[in-house]
Legacy VTK file of the C-alpha trace (Angstrom):
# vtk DataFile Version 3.0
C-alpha trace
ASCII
DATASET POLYDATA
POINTS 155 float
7.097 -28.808 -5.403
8.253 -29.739 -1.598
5.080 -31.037 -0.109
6.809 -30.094 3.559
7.108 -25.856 1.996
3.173 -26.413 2.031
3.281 -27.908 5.237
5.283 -24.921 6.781
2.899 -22.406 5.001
0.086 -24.016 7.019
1.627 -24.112 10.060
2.910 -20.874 9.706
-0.853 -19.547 9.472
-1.857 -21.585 12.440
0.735 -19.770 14.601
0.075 -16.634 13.339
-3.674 -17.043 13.835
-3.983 -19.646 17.022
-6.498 -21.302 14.713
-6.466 -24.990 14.221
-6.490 -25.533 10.405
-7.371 -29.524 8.766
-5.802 -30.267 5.826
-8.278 -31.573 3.773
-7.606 -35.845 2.275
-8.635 -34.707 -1.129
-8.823 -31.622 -3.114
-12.770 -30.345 -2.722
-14.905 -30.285 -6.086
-17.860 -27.974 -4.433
-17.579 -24.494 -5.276
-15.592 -21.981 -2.682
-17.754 -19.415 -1.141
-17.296 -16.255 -1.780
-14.235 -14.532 -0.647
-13.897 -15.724 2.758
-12.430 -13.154 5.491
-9.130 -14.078 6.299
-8.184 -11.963 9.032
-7.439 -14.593 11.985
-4.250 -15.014 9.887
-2.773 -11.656 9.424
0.578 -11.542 11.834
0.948 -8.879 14.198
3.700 -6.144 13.223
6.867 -5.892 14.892
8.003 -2.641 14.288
6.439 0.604 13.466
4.503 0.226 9.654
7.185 1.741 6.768
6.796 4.711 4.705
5.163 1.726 1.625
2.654 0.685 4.643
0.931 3.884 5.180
-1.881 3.274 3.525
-3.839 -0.072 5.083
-4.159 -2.797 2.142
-6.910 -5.141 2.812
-6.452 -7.788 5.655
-5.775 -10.672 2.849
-3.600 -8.240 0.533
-1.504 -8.042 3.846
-1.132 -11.523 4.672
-0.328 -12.540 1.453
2.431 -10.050 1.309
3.392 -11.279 4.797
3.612 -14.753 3.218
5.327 -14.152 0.501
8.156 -12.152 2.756
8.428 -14.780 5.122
9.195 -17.447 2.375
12.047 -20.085 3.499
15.835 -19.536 2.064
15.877 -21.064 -0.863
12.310 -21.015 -2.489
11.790 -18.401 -5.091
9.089 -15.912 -4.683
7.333 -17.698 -7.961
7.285 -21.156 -5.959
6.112 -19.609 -3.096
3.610 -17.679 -4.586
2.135 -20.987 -6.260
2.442 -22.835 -2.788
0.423 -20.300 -1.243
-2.116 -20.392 -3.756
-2.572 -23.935 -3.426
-2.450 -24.223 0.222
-5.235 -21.446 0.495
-7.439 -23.156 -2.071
-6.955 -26.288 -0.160
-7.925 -24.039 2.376
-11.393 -23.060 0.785
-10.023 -19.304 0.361
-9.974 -18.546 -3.394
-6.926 -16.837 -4.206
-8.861 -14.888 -7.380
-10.168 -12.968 -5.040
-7.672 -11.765 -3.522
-6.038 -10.742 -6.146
-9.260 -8.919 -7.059
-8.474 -7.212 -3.556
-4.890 -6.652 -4.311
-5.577 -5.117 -8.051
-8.195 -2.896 -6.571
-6.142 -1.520 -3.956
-3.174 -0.791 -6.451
-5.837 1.483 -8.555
-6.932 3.454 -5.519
-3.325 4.202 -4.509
-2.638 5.282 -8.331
-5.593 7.542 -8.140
-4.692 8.647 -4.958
-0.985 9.120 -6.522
-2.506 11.105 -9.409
-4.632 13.421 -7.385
-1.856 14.066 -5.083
0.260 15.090 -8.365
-1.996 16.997 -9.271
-2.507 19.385 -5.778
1.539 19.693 -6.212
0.569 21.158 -9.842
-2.213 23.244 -8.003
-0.164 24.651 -5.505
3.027 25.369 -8.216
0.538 27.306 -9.974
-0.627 29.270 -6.759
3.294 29.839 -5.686
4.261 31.169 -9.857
0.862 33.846 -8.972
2.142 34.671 -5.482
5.840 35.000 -6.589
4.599 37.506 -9.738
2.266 39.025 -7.031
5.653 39.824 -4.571
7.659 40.856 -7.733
5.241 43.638 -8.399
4.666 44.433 -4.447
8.162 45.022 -4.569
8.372 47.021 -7.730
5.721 49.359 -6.347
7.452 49.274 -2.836
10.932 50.483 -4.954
8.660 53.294 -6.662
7.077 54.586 -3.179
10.119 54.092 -1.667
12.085 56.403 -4.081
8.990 59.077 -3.853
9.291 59.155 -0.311
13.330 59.599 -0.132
12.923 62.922 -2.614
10.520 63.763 -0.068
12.684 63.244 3.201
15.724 64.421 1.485
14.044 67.616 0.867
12.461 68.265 4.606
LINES 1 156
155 0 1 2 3 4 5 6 7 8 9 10 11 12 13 14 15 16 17 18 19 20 21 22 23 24 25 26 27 28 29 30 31 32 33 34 35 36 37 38 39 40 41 42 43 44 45 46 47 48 49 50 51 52 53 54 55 56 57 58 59 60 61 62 63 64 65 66 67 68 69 70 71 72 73 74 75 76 77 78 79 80 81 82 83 84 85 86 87 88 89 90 91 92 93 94 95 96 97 98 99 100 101 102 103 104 105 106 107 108 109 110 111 112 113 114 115 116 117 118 119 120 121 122 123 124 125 126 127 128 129 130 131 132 133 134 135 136 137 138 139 140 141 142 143 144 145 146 147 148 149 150 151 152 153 154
């Protein structure tokens, strides 16, 4: 992989955060704290959010889907995605959880997709009963209605 990719990943978080990040000489042994917040880095939006950003995704979902948009021609979203990973380990930011973040959010927006299916489902069932309730309305509307024009015929 391009060791100057990584380098533009990294400098692409400092601009987007105004934080000054060190590379570190060697990779670190110690373990990684725990999920570190990452929220200096997410970029601010340019244009209004899109009908797929309606729901907020975590602050580190968003940047790395940020990242991975904002890729340079040329490198694949697979390379990228494995130059980001690196650079934020380098970083001290495990990437694991993240993607802990990223899978959790993707089942809350299926269960909010399913319960949302299922209110359409409620409320087709409530408009069949309210249609079958205006068809017979109507029937007894035609009954009363002929009752009352043998009545005003008559008079």
């Amino acid at each position: 992989m391009n060791d100057s990719v990584g380098k533009k990943i990294v400098d692409a978080l400092k601009q987007q955060s105004g934080v000054e990040i060190e590379q570190p000489a060697a990779v670190q042994t110690a373990p990684a704290p725990a999920v570190p917040p990452i929220q200096n880095f997410i970029p601010q939006p340019a244009v209004e959010p899109s009908v797929e950003e309606e729901f907020d995704a975590p602050a580190n979902v968003t940047v790395l889907k940020n990242l991975i948009s904002q890729l340079p021609p040329g490198i694949t979203k697979q390379t990228g995605a494995q130059l980001i990973s690196q650079t934020m380990s380098a970083l001290g930011i495990p990437i694991k959880g993240v993607l802990q973040e990223a899978q959790q959010f993707q089942e809350n927006l299926v269960s909010l997709s399913d319960e949302c299916k299922a209110n359409i489902a409620e409320c087709k069932s409530q408009i069949s009963a309210a249609e079958a309730q205006i068809k017979k309305i109507q029937k007894q509307c035609s009954a009363l209605n002929d009752i009352i024009s043998l009545f005003v015929q008559t008079t």
